[in-house]
N, C-alpha and C positions, 0 to 999 in steps of 0.2 A: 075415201080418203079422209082424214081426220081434219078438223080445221086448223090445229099446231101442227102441220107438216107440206110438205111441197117437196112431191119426187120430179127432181131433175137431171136433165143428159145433160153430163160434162163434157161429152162429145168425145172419151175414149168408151172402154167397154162395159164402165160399171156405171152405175145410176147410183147419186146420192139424195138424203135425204135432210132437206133442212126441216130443225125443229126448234120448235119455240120453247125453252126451259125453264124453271121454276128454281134459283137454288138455294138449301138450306144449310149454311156452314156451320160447323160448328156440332153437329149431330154426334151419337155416340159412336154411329159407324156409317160406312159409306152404303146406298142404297138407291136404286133408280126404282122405280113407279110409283103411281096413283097422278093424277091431275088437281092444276090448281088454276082457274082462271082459264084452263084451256089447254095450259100450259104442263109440259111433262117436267113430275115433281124431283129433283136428285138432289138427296140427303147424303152431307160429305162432312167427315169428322174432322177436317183442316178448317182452320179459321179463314175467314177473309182479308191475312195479312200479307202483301208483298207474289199479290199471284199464285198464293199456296192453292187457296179453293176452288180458283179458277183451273188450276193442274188439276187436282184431285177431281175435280169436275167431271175433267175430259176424258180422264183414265177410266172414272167409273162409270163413263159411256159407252165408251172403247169395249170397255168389257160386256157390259150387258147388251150390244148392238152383235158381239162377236167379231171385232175389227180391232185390227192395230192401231195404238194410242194414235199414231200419225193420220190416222183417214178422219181422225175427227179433231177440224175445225173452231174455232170460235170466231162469228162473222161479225155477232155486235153482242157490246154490255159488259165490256172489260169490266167497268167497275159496278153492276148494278146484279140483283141478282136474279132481275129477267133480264136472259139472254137470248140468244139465233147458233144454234151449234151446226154444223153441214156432218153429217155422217157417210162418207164414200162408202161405197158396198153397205151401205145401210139398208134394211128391208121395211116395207108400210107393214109388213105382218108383226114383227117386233116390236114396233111403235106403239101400235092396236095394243098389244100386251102387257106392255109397259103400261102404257095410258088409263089400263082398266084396273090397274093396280096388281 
């Protein structure tokens, strides 16, 4: 298991994955992998104004995890741009992928 991540039982049938993010607003497009500090890097071309990048964050987790925008969380770092995102149905193999770039 990577050290930006912690699989946990929600106590129904799917297992989520909290992870530690990295993000970069404002990019030319939106993009999930490579690490920074540990942390899983997502490059998101919305700015940091008014919760936009924090949206675009989540969605472009959602999609690179293969989960509905709804299974992914944000637990801490409303306003900073390391975050704790929770991915339901998230997998540690995805993560690993992500992670490696």
């Amino acid at each position: 298991m990577s050290s930006s991540s912690i699989c946990i039982d929600t106590g129904v049938h799917t297992a989520a994955v909290r992870v530690a993010i990295w993000v970069r607003p404002g990019a030319g497009r939106s993009v999930v992998g490579g690490a920074h500090g540990g942390a899983l890097v997502v490059r998101v071309a919305a700015r940091a104004v008014e919760g936009q990048a924090n949206e675009a964050t989540l969605a472009a987790l959602a999609a690179a995890f293969g989960v509905r925008r709804r299974a992914v969380t944000l637990v801490t770092g409303a306003t900073s741009r390391a975050k704790i995102v929770e991915v339901t149905g998230g997998q540690q193999a995805v993560l690993d992928r992500l992670l490696a770039g």
